[in-house]
N, C-alpha and C positions, 0 to 999 in steps of 0.2 A: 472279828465279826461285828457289822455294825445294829445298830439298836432295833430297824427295821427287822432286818434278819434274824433277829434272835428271836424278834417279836414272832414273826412267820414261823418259823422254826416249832417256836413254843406254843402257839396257835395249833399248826397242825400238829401234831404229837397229844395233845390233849383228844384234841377233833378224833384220831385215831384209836385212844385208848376211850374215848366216849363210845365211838360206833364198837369199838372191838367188846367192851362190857353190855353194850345195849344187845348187840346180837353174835352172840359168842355161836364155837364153828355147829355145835348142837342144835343152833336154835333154825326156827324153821325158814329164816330166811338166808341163811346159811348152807344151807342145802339144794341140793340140783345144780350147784357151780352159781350160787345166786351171791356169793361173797361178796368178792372184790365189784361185781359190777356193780352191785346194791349198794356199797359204802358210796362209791360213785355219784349214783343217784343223790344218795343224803349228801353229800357234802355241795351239791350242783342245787340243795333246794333251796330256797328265796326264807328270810329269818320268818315271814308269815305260815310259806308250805312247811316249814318245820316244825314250828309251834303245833301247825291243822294236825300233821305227820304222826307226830307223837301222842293223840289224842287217840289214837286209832290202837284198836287189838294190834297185838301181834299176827295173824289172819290177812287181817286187812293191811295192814302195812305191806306184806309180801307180794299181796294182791297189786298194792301201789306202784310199790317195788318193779314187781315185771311186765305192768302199764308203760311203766316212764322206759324201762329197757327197750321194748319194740316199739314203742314210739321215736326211740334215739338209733335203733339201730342200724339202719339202714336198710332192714330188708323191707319188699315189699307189704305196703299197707293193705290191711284187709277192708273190703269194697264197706261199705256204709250198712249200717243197717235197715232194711224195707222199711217203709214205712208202718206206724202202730196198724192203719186201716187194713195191710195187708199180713199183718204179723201176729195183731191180734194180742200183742204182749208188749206193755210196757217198760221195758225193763230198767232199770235204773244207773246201767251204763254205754246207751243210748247217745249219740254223737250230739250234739247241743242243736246243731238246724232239726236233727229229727225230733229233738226233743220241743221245737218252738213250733212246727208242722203240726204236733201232736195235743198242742193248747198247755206247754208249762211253762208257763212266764205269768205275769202278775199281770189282773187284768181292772184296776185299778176301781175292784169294786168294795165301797164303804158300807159300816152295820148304822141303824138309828136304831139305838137300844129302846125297849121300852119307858114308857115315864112311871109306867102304874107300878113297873117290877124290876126287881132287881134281878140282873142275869148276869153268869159269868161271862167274861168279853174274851174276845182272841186277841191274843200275844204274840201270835207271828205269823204271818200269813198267808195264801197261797203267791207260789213264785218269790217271796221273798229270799234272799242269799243270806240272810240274818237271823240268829236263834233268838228268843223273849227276852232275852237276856243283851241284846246287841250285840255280839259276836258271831264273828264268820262263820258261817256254816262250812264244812270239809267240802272239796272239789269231788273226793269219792264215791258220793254216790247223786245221782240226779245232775252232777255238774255242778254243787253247789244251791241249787233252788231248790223250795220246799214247795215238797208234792201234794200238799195238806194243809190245811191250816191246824196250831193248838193251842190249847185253853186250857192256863192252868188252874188246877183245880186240888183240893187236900186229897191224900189217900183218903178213900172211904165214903166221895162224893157219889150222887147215884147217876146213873148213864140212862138217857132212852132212849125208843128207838122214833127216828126220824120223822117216818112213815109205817104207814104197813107193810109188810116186806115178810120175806123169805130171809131164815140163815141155810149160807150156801159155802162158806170153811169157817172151822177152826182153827187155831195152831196157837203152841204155846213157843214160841223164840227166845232167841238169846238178844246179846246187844242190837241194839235200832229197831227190835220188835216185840219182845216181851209177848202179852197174852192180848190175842188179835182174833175179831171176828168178821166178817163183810158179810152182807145183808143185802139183796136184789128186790129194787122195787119198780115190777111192773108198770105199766102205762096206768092200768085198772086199778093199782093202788094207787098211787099221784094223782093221776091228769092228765099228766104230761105226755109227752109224744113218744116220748125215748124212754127205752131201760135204765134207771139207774141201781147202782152198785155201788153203797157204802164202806167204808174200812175207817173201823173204831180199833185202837189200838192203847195199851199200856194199861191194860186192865189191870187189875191190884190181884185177882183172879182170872183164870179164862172160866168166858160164863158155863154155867150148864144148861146151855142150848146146841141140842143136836143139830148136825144137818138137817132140814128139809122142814125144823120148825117153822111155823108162820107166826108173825108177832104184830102187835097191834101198834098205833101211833101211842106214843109216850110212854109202852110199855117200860118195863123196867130191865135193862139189860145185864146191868154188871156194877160193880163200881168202880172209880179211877182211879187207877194208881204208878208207879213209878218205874216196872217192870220193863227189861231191855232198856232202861237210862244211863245205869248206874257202870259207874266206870267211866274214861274217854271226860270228854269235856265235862262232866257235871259230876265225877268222881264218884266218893263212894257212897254220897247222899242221892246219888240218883235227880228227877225232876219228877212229881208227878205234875201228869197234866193228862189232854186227851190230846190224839193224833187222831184226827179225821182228815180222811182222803175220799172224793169223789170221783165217780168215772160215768162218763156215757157210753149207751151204746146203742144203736138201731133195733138188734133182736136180744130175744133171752138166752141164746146160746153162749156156754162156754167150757171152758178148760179147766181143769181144778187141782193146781199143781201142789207141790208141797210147803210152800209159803205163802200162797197166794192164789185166786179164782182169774183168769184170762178170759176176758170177755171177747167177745170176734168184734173185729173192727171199734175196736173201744178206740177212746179218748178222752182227756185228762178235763177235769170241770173242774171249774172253784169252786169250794164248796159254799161258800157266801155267796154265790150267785144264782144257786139253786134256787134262793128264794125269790129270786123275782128273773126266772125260766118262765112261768107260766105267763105273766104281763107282758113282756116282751117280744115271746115266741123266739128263744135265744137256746139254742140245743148245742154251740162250741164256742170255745173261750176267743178266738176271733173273732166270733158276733159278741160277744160280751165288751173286749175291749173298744170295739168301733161304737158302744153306746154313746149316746151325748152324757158328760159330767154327771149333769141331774139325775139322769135314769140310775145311776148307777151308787146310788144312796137308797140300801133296800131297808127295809122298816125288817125289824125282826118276829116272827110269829112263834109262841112258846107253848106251854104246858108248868099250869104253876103248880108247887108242891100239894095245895088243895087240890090237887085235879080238873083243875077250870083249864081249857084250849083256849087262846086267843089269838086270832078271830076264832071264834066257833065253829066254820066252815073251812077252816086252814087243813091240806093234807099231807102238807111239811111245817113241821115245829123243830126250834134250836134242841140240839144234842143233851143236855142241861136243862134239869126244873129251872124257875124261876121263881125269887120268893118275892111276894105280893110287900108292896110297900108301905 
C-alpha cells in the first residue's frame, strides 16, 4: 500500500472514530436515522464550517445537521419566507435576500464619542459577520450577520433605558440569550415617527421589571453581564458585554412570543443610527445606507453618572452612563 493511501486510510479511520466519539448512537443527533447522513454532512464541511460547527450545543448542531441534509437532498425546496412586512417576525433563519429586504446588513453608520465624557464604545457592530473579538460569527443563525450591535462592559456595569418606554417581555434564556428584556417606545416618547422596540440582552440578572412597567430615560435597568455567553466560542468564561438590537415599526401592535415580542410589519434598524433618525428623517436601514459619508458620523448623546443628559433636550441617550472626564 503506498504512502498516499495509508495516509487516506489513516485520515479517515481517525475522521470516523472522531465523529463516532463526538456523537455516539445515543446522542441526539444520532437519532431519527440522523447517523450516517450527519457524519456525512461533517466530513463534507469546509476546515472553517467545522471549527464554526463545533462551537455550537449539541441542539444546534442537529439543527445544522438537518439544514445541510434537505438542503443536499434533493427533495423539493420549501418556497421562501414572506417577507418581515408581511410576516411580522424576524426570525433568524430567514433566507439572506429576505434578510437584506428586511434592513440586516451594515449600514456604514460611525459613533463621535463624546470629548467631555468617557463612554463605553461598540465592539462589533450592526451587520458585521465578526465577533469583538475578530472572529467569524457562526452561519446558524442570521446568516452569519449581527442583528445588534455590543459593548463590552464588566459584569456589574449599570444599564439604562434609552428613552422612555414601556417593558413589553421578559425572558430569562439559555445560550445566545441569557437574561433579556425589550422595551417599546412610542412616537410620544421619542419624536420620532415610528415605534421603536429595544432588545437589551446578557443581563448578569433578568431585571425586576414587570410587563407593562413604564421607565423613564436613563433610568436604571439592570446591570451587564455574561449570561447565555458562556460555552461555544467564548467557552467557560463566557463574554460579558451588552447585546442591543433595534427594531421599527409603523404601529404599536404586536405578538409576544416565548423568546421574543413580534412587532407587525417590523424591520431591522441599526441601532447607531437611531440617533441621528430624527435629523435626517431616516425610518429603514436603506435610507440610512444611501446617506452621504458625512451624514452618517452621529455624535453620540448620553446620560453621565451624575445625572446630567447631554444635550439637555436629547430623547435618545447611549445604553451606558458616561463618566465625566
Amino acid at each position: 500500500m503506498g504512502y498516499r493511501a495509508l495516509l487516506g486510510l489513516t485520515s479517515g479511520v481517525l475522521a470516523a472514530v472522531f465523529i463516532a466519539t463526538t456523537f455516539p448512537a445515543s446522542d441526539a443527533v444520532a437519532q431519527g436515522g440522523l447517523g450516517p447522513a450527519g457524519r456525512e454532512v461533517i466530513q463534507n464541511l469546509s476546515p472553517a464550517e467545522r471549527r464554526q460547527f463545533f462551537d455550537l450545543s449539541r441542539r444546534q448542531r442537529r439543527a445544522f445537521i438537518q439544514k445541510r441534509m434537505r438542503e443536499g437532498s434533493g427533495k423539493p425546496k420549501r418556497k421562501a419566507a414572506p417577507a418581515p412586512a408581511a410576516e411580522g417576525d424576524l426570525n433568524p433563519n430567514m433566507p439572506r435576500q429576505v434578510q437584506e429586504r428586511a434592513g440586516l446588513f451594515n449600514t456604514g453608520v460611525t459613533a463621535i464619542y463624546p470629548k467631555g465624557a468617557k463612554c463605553l464604545e461598540v465592539k462589533s457592530f450592526f451587520g458585521d459577520q465578526t465577533r469583538y473579538d475578530g472572529s467569524t460569527r457562526t452561519p446558524m443563525f442570521y446568516q452569519g450577520y449581527h442583528e445588534g450591535f455590543d459593548i463590552s462592559a464588566d459584569e456589574g456595569t449599570p444599564l439604562v433605558a434609552l428613552a422612555d418606554g414601556e417593558v413589553v417581555h421578559s425572558f430569562s434564556g439559555r445560550r445566545l440569550v441569557g437574561n433579556q428584556i425589550y422595551l417599546r417606545h412610542t412616537p410620544e416618547d421619542t419624536g420620532l415617527s415610528v415605534y421603536i422596540y429595544s432588545k437589551y440582552k446578557h443581563f448578569r440578572d433578568l431585571p425586576d421589571l414587570k410587563v407593562g412597567t413604564r421607565v423613564k430615560i436613563g433610568q436604571l435597568l439592570g446591570y451587564s453581564g455574561k449570561t447565555g455567553t458562556t460555552g461555544g466560542h467564548f467557552g467557560r468564561s463566557g463574554y460579558p458585554h451588552l447585546h442591543l438590537s433595534i427594531y421599527v415599526a409603523p404601529t404599536g401592535e404586536y405578538k409576544s412570543q416565548k423568546i421574543k415580542v413580534a412587532p407587525k410589519d417590523v424591520r431591522y434598524f441599526d441601532p447607531m443610527a437611531l440617533y441621528l433618525m430624527a435629523a435626517h428623517k431616516v425610518t429603514d436601514n436603506h435610507a440610512v445606507r444611501a446617506l452621504p459619508t458625512a451624514a452618517k458620523k452621529v455624535r453620540i448623546p448620553y446620560k453621565t453618572s451624575g445625572g446630567r443628559i447631554v444635550p439637555e433636550d436629547t430623547r435618545l441617550i447611549w445604553p451606558f452612563l458616561c463618566e465625566g472626564k
